[in-house]
Structures are given as structure tokens and as C-alpha cells.
FINUFI-611627 format. One line per field, with one value per residue (C-alpha): residue in one letter; residue number from 0; x, y, z. Coordinates in steps of 0.25 Angstrom, whole numbers, plus 5000, padded with zeros to 4 digits. Example, Ala and Ser with C-alpha at 12.3 -4.5 7.8 and 13.67 -1.06 7.14 Angstrom:
residues 2
type c(A,S)
seq c(0,1)
x c(5049,5055)
y c(4982,4996)
z c(5031,5029)
This chain:
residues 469
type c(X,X,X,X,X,X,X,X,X,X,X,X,X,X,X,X,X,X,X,X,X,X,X,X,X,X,X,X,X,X,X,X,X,X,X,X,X,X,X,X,X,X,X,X,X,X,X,X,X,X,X,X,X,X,X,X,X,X,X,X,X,X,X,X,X,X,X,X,X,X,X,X,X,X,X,X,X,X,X,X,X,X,X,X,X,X,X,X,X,X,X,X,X,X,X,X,X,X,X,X,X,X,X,X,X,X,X,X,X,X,X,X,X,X,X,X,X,X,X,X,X,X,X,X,X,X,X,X,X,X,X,X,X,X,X,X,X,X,X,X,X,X,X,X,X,X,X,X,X,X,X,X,X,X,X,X,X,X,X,X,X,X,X,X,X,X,X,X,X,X,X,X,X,X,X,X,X,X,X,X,X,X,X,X,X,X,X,X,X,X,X,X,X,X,X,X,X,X,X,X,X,X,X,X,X,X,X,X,X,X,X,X,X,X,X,X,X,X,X,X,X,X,X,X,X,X,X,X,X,X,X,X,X,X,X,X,X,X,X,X,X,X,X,X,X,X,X,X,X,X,X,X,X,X,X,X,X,X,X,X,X,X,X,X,X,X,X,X,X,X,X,X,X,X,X,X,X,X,X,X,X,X,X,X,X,X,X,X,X,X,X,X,X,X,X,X,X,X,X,X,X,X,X,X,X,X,X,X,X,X,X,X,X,X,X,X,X,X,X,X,X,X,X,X,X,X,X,X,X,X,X,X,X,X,X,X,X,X,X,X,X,X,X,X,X,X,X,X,X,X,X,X,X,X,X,X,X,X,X,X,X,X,X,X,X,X,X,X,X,X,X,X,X,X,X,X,X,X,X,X,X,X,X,X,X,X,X,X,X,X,X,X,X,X,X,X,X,X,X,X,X,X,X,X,X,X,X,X,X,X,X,X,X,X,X,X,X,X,X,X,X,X,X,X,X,X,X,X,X,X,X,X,X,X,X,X,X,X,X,X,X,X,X,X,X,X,X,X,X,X,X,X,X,X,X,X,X,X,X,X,X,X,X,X,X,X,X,X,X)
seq c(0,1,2,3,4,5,6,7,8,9,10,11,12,13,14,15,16,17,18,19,20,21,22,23,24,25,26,27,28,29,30,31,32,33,34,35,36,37,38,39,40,41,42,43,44,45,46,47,48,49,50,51,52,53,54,55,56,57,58,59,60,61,62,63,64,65,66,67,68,69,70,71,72,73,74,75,76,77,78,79,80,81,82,83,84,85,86,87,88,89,90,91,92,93,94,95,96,97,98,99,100,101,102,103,104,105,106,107,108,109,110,111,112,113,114,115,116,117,118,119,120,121,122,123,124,125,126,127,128,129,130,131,132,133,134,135,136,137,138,139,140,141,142,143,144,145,146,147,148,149,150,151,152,153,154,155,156,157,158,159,160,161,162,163,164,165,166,167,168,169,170,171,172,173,174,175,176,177,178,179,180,181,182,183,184,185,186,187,188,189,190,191,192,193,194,195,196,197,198,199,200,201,202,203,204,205,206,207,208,209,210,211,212,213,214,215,216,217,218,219,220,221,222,223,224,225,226,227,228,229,230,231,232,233,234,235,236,237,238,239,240,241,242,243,244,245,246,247,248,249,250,251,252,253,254,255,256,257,258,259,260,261,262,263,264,265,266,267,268,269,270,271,272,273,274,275,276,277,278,279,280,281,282,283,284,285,286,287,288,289,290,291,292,293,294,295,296,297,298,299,300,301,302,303,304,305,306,307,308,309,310,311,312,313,314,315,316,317,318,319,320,321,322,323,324,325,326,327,328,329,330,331,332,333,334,335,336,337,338,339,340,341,342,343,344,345,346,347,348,349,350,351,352,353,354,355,356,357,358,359,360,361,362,363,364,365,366,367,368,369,370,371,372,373,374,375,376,377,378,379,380,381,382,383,384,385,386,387,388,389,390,391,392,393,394,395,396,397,398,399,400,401,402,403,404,405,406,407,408,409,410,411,412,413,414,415,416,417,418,419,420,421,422,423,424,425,426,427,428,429,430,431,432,433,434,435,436,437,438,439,440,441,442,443,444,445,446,447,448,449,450,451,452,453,454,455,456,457,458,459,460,461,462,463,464,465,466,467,468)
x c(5207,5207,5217,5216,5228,5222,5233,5233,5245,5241,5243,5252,5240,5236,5223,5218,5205,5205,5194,5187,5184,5177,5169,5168,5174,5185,5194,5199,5211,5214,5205,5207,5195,5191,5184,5179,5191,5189,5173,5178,5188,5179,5168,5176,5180,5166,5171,5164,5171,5167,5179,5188,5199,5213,5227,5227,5222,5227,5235,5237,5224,5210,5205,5194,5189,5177,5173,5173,5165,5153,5151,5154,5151,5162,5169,5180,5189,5200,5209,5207,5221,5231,5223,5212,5217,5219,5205,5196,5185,5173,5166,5175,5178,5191,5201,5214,5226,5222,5208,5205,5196,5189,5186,5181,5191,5202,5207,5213,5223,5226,5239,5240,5254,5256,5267,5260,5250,5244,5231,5239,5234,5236,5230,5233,5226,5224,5217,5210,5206,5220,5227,5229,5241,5242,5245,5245,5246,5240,5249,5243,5254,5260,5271,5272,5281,5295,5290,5282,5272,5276,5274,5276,5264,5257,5265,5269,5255,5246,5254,5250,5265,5271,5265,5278,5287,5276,5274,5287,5287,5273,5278,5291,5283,5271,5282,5286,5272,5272,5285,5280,5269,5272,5284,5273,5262,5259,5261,5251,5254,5244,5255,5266,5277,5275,5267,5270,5268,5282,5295,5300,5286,5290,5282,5278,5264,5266,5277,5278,5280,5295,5297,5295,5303,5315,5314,5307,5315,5307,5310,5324,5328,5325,5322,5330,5318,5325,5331,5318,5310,5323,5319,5306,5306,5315,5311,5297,5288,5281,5268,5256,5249,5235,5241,5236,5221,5220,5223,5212,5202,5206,5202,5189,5174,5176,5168,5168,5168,5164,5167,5176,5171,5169,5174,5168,5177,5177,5172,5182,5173,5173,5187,5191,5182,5185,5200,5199,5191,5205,5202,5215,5218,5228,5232,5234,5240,5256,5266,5268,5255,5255,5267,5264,5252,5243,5232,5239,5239,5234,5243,5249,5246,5250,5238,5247,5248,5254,5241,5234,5246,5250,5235,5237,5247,5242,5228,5220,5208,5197,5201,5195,5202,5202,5210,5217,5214,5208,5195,5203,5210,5200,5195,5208,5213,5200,5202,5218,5211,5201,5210,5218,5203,5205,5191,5189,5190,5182,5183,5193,5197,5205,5211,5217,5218,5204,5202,5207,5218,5232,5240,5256,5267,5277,5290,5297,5313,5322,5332,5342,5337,5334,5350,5352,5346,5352,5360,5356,5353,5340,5333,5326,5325,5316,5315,5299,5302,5300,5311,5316,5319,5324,5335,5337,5342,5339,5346,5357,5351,5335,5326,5316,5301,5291,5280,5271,5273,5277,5263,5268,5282,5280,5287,5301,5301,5309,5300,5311,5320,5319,5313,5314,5306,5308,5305,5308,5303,5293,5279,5280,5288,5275,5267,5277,5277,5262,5262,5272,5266,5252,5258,5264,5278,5283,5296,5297,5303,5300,5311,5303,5313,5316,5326,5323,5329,5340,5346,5344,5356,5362,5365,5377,5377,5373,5383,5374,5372,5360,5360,5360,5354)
y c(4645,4661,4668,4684,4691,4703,4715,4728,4734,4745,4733,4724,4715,4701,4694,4684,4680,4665,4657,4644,4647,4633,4639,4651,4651,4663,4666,4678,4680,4691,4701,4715,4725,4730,4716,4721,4717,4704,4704,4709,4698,4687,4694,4694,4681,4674,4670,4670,4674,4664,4664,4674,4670,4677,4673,4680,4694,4703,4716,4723,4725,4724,4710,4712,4697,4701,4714,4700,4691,4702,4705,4690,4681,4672,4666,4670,4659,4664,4659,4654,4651,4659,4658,4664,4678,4678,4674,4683,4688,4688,4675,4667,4653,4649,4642,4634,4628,4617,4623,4624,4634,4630,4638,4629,4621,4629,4626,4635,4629,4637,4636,4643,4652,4659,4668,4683,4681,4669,4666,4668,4657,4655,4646,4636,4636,4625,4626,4611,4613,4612,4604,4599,4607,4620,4634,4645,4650,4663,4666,4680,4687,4674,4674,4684,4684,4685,4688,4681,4689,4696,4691,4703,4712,4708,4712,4725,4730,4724,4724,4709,4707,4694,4689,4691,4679,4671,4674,4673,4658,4656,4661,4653,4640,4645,4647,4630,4628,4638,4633,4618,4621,4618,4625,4630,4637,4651,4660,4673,4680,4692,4704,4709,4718,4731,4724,4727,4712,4709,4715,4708,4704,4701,4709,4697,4693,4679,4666,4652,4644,4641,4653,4660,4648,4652,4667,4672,4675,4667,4653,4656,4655,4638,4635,4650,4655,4666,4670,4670,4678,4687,4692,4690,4702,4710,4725,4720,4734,4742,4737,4748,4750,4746,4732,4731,4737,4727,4715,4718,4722,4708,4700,4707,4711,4724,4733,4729,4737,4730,4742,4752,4764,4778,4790,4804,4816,4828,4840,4852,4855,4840,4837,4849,4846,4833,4839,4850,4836,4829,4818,4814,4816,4808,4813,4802,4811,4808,4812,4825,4831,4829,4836,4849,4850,4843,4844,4846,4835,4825,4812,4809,4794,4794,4783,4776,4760,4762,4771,4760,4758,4771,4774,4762,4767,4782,4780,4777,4767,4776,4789,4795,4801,4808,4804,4814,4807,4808,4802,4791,4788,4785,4770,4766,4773,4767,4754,4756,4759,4751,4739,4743,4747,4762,4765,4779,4789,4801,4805,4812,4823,4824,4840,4845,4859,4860,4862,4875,4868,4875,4863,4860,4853,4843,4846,4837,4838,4833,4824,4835,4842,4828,4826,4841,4838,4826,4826,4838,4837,4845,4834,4823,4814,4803,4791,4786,4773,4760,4753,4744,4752,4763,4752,4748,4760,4774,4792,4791,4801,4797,4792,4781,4784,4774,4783,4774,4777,4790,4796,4787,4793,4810,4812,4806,4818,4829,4844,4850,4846,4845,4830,4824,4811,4801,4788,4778,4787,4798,4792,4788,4801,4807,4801,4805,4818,4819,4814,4824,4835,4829,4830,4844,4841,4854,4851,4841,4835,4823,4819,4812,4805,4797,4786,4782,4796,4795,4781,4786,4794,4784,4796,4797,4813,4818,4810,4804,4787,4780,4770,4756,4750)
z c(4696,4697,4703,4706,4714,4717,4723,4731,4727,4740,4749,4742,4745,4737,4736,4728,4722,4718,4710,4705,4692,4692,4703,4702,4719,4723,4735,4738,4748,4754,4750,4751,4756,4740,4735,4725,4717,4720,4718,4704,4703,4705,4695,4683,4685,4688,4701,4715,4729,4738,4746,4754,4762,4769,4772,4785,4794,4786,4791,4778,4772,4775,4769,4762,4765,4771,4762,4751,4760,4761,4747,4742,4752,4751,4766,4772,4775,4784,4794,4807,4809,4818,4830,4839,4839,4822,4819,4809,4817,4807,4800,4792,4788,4796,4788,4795,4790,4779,4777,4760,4752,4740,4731,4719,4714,4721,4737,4746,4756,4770,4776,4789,4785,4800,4801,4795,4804,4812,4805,4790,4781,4766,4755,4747,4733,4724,4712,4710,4695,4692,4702,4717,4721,4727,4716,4726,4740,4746,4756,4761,4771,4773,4762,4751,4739,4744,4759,4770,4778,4791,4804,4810,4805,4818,4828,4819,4812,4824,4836,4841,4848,4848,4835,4826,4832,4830,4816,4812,4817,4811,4798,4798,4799,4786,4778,4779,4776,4764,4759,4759,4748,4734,4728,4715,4723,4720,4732,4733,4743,4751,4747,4740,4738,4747,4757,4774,4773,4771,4769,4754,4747,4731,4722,4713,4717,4719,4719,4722,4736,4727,4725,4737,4745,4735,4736,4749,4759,4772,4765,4766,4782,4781,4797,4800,4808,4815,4802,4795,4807,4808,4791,4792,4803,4800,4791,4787,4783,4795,4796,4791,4803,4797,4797,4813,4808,4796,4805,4814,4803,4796,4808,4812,4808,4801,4790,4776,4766,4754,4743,4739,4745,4739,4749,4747,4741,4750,4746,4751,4764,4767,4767,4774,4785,4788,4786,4797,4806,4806,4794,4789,4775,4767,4752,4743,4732,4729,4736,4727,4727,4740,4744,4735,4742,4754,4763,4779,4786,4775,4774,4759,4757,4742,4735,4730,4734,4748,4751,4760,4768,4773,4775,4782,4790,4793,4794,4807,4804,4812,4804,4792,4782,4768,4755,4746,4733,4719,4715,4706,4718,4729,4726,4725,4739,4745,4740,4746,4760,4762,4758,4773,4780,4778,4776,4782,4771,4773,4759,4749,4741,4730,4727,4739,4734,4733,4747,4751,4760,4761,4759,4763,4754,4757,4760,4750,4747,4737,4738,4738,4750,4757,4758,4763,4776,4779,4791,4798,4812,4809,4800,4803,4791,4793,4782,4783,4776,4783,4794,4784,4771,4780,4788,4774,4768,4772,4772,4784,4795,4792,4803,4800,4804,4794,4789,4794,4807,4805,4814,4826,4826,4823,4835,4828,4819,4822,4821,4824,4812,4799,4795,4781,4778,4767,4762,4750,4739,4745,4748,4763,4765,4759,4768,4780,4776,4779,4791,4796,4789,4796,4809,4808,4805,4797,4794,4784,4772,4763,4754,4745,4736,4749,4748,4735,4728,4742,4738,4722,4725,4737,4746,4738,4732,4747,4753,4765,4763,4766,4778,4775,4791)
């Protein structure tokens, strides 16, 4: 058998390209949209994909099942579990509970695992060549290492009310099912640590069904459903607001796009012209360059790993938009963007101060200064962190607006008083500042050291304590 874990670190997304090498037969789960990764897999390893297969409608990424199916022409075989309003809407080969894949000498079980979402399946393997038992599971959002899978993404990221009690007593009953498979099969799971999927998932990428029923926290409640549910909903991560665009994309007919594309960089005159039409901008430099000097009204996503989500987050699917970003950079951003469907870049450029723009700078304040204007009546310090760390731990005095719905909630910052943003450790603050600075908020700061450099010191030397909530 050949086994090939393939990870997007941007996404915190697993898939999985699996072989007969007796054969020469792959499957590939969970594809993400740049195949070619895959296509380059099964090259090197004199292997054919001749089947493509899901756990579920994803919400996180845009699958690349399909972009596969058109330049190999392997099936799909997804599921047509879940009910009539969870079905794929496309050609597919429909698979049910205790339907099996083979591919060559190797068989893939499914096991409708509910809960996540209705349709969720996973699969079974074994490899025959080697024996009749089971080796591994591929649980996709089901469970993870250390975590099981939302079932509240639903009724947060797409808004289909009602459908989180449901999944809670839908997972509660797969995880019997899971936990009565043999204590020695492998668990590979479709994410991990730093995923919105969850809220604890284990940076390890895989475990065993024994391990996981010693050391995860949803085997532990026995037959206490409420205490279970009660955990299982309580301070899981905002859902990015893509989440609600990729579950549709997922399930309907849709444009592939089969290669990494190339975008054009602008010459001066044409970025400054799509620039006075309104095209957003968003500078991918580090936070630093940014803040000594940047294009108004442009938003600083830095392109590090988290690029796709806050994108993700900020960015409306109809709208074009320019990238800030060296040539060495753009495949990589590209391939971060399409992965999440964020195909409408109208090009790039790469030196902002060739354009003849008068640029701002970033207000950005020291640790020092940060402690001077707490408790004033004319500061507004606002901590853009998410619901859970700020309960968690966070400056007495500091208001909690997530950067992520920062656009949707202006009119909660003060322009009449002196506002200071912050975060963990200075890139969401980045971000925030932006999108006030965007929004012509003048009087701003961004204490960038955020509450990694404030509990360096514990708030002890200014004589202010943080909240514990």
C-alpha cells in the first residue's frame, strides 16, 4: 500500500492520496483546489487516480474533487447520506452506510459518522495484501486528534437555524460507532491544530481509535449527553465568514479551475487607475513595512499562513482586488486563495513607492505608552482577539470586538476618544488597524506587543491586573 498525507498548513487542512501499488489504483480524499500536488504524487510513484472521494460538504475550503475528476477522469464517489437537502448537486457515484471502495487490493469502508454535518461519512481502509482487518480510518471533520468536529458551523458560518441540537445528538451517537472499531486503527483526521473546526485540535498528525478514547475529551462524559453537548458548545472559535460561501460552492456546479493561475503585474498607470475606480488593495508585506509606510485605504493581510482566512473574512466573492506582494510571493498567495475560491485578483504590484502615492504610517505604541492611557475616561481600548481568549484572560478596561467582525461593528468605536487596539501578539491588530484607517478613523493606536508582551510583565510594574472572566 501507498500512503501520502498531504498538508496545507494555511488551512490546517489534511488530504490523503492512497494506492495499490499491485495495481497501480489511487484514491484521493479530500482534495484541495491545486491538484497538481496530487498529479505529481501519483506520477512519481507509477500510480493512476482512478478514484476521488470526500468525507463531507466542506465549509473550510473549496474541494478540489472535481478540478481532479476533469483532468483525470476518475468518479467521484460521494455521499448521499444525510438527506434530501445535503445531497451534491453534480454527477457523482452515491455511497451509503456499508457501501466499499476498491481500489486494488485495498477497500474502503463508509461509515455514516453524523454530528459535523448530516451527510458526514468516513472510510474504513484495509489493506488485503497484508491482512483482513482494518489499519486506518479517515475521519474528515468528524473527529480530529484531541477534538471532534463542530456541530455548530452550521447554524454559525451558514445560518441554517435549528441545525445545532440536532448535531450535537447526531454526533453523540457516531462517536459509539467510532469508539467500537478496533482499539489499533490509525486515525487521520481532515484537520489540525489552528483549525476553526474545533477548539483543542492536537498538533500530532495522527493517533489510534485507543488513544483518542484515553485522551479526547468527547470519550469521557460516558452516557452524560448534557455534559458532553454543554463542552462541546461552549467557546468554540468564530467561524470565518467564507465558511457559508464554501458550503454552497461544495454542493453545487461551479467553475473549475484546473491550474494555478498567473495574474499580471500592474504597471504604475494601471494600478493607479483601477485604484482611483475603488479596487480594493490588500498588502501582504509584514506588519512593519507596513506600518512605516502604506498605500490609504489598502488592508494589511500579512502573507503569512493565516492569509487565506482573513481574506477569507474581509473579502467579498464578487469583488476584484489587488495584491501587494513580490514576484517570489505570488504562486504561493495564489494557490492560498483559490484553495478558499478567492479568484478575482486583478493583478499585483510589488514596490509601493514607486508610485507616486503620499503614503500614511501606523500609529504604533510601545508597551510603555500602552499602560499610560489606561483608565482614562477619553480611551477606548478595544482587544480584537477572539470571545474565547479575550473571556480567558484579558487588560481590565478593554472591550472585545473580533477583528473579523470588526467592518460590521465601526459604529462601536468611539471618534471622539482616543481608541487603542490590540491583540495576542500584533498581527490581527495589523489587520484592525487597516480597517479603521480604511474607514477614516484618525485617532488610533495599535499596541502591537499585544497581550503577549502585557502578561510578559503580568501587569504587575504598572500596577493594573488582568481580568481572569
Amino acid at each position: 500500500m501507498f500512503f501520502e498525507h498531504v498538508y496545507d498548513k494555511s488551512l490546517a487542512q489534511s488530504s490523503y492520496l492512497i494506492g495499490c501499488q499491485a495495481t497501480g489504483e489511487a484514491i484521493v480524499i479530500d482534495a484541495q483546489r491545486d491538484i497538481d500536488v496530487y498529479l505529481e504524487i501519483a506520477k512519481q510513484n507509477n500510480l493512476r487516480i482512478t478514484h476521488i472521494t470526500e468525507t463531507h460538504i466542506h465549509a473550510d475550503f473549496l474541494c478540489g474533487s472535481r478540478e481532479l475528476a476533469a483532468v483525470t477522469g476518475a468518479p467521484m464517489y460521494l455521499s448521499d447520506e444525510g438527506g434530501e437537502d445535503w445531497q451534491y448537486q453534480f454527477p457523482h457515484k452515491g455511497l451509503k452506510n456499508g457501501d466499499v471502495i476498491k481500489v486494488g487490493k485495498l477497500t474502503l469502508e463508509v461509515m455514516h459518522t453524523p454530528g459535523h454535518t448530516p451527510e458526514s461519512i468516513s472510510f474504513l481502509l484495509t489493506d488485503h495484501a497484508a491482512t483482513d482487518k482494518p489499519v486506518m480510518v479517515f475521519t474528515g471533520d468528524f473527529v480530529f486528534v484531541g477534538d471532534i468536529g463542530r456541530p455548530d458551523l452550521l447554524e454559525k458560518a451558514a445560518g441554517l437555524t435549528g441545525t445545532k441540537e440536532t448535531g450535537v445528538k447526531q454526533l453523540f451517537q457516531s462517536l459509539k460507532k467510532f469508539a467500537s472499531l478496533p482499539e489499533y486503527v490509525q486515525l487521520w483526521s481532515g484537520h489540525g491544530a489552528g483549525s476553526a473546526c474545533g477548539k483543542a485540535l492536537g498538533a500530532v498528525p495522527s493517533s489510534t481509535i485507543g488513544y483518542e478514547k484515553i485522551r479526547n475529551w468527547a470519550f469521557q462524559y460516558g452516557e452524560d449527553e448534557k455534559g458532553f453537548t454543554d463542552y462541546l458548545l461552549a467557546d468554540q472559535p468564530e467561524p470565518p465568514k467564507y465558511f457559508a460561501m464554501m458550503k454552497q460552492l461544495n454542493k453545487v456546479s461551479r467553475t473549475l479551475l484546473i491550474e494555478v493561475p498567473k495574474h499580471p503585474k500592474l504597471s504604475k498607470e494601471q494600478f493607479i487607475s483601477a485604484y482611483e475606480k475603488g479596487i480594493k488593495v490588500i498588502d501582504t508585506r509584514n506588519k512593519t513595512d507596513f506600518a512605516n509606510g502604506f498605500i490609504p485605504g489598502s488592508l494589511n493581510i500579512q502573507g503569512n499562513n493565516s492569509f487565506s482566512t482573513w481574506c477569507g473574512w474581509l473579502l467579498d466573492y464578487q469583488e476584484q482586488f489587488i495584491l501587494i506582494a513580490d514576484d517570489s510571493q505570488m504562486e504561493d498567495l495564489t494557490r492560498k486563495l483559490m484553495r478558499i475560491g478567492l479568484d478575482n485578483i486583478y493583478g499585483y504590484i510589488s514596490d509601493i513607492n514607486d508610485l507616486g502615492t503620499e503614503l500614511q504610517t501606523a500609529d504604533v505604541i510601545s508597551l510603555d505608552e500602552f499602560t499610560s492611557y489606561i483608565d482614562k475616561e477619553n480611551v477606548q481600548i478595544v482587544d480584537v482577539r477572539g470571545e474565547r481568549e479575550y473571556k480567558s484572560e484579558h487588560v481590565a478596561g478593554a472591550e472585545n470586538i473580533f477583528v473579523g467582525n470588526l467592518p460590521d461593528n465601526l459604529d462601536k468605536i468611539s471618534k471622539d476618544k482616543q481608541v487603542i487596539i490590540h491583540c495576542q501578539a500584533g498581527d490581527r491588530s495589523a489587520i484592525a488597524y487597516s480597517i479603521l484607517a480604511r474607514n477614516g478613523f484618525k485617532n488610533v493606536k495599535n499596541f502591537s506587543g499585544g497581550m503577549k508582551e502585557w502578561l510578559a510583565t503580568n501587569g504587575k510594574t504598572m500596577g493594573v491586573a488582568c481580568t481572569n472572566v
